[in-house]
C-alpha positions in Angstrom: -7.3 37.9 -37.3 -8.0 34.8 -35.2 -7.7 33.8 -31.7 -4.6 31.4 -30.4 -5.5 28.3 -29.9 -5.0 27.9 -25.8 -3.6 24.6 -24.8 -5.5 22.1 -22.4 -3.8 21.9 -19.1 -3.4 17.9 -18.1 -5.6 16.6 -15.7 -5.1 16.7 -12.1 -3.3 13.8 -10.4 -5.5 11.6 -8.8 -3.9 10.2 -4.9 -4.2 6.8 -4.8 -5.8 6.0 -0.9 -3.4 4.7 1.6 -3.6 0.7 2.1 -4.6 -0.9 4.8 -2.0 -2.1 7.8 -4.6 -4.0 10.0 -6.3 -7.6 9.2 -8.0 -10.1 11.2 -5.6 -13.2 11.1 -7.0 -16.0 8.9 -5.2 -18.7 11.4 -6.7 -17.7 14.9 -9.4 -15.6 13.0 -9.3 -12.5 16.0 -10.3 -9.4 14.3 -7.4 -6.7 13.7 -4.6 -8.9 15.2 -2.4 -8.6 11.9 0.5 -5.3 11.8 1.7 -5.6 8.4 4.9 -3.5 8.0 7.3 -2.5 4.6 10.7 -1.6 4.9 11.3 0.2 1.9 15.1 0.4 2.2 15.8 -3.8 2.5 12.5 -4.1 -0.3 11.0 -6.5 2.3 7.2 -6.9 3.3 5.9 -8.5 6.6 2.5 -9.4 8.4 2.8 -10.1 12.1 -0.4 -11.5 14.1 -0.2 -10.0 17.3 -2.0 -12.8 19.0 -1.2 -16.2 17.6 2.5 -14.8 16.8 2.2 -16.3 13.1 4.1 -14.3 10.5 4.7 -13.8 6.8 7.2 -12.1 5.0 8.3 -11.4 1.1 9.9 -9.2 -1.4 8.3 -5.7 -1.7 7.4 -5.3 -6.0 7.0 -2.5 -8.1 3.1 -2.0 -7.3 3.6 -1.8 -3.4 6.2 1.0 -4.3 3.3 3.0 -6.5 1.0 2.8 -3.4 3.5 4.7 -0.7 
């Protein structure tokens, strides 16, 4: 009689690390001066520099969705 063959159990999940939400602004160049927020219910990403008051906003994709 032989042995059952046991079945390999999947590798763990690996946690991808959270992103980054502070910058230094590359228009008045002050260190950690850019909050960049996503509102994942309107799909909308924005970067605010606190300093200067420039901003950017644009359409959240798929890949921003895998890192929350």
């Amino acid at each position: 009689m032989g042995k059952r063959k046991s079945r390999a159990k999947p590798p763990p999940k690996k946690r991808m690390d959270k992103l980054d939400t502070v910058f230094s602004c590359p228009f008045c160049n002050h260190g950690t001066s850019v909050e960049c927020r996503i509102d994942m219910k309107n799909l909308i990403g924005e970067a605010i520099c606190g300093i200067c008051q420039e901003s950017f906003s644009t359409t959240v994709t798929g890949i921003l969705l895998y890192f929350e």
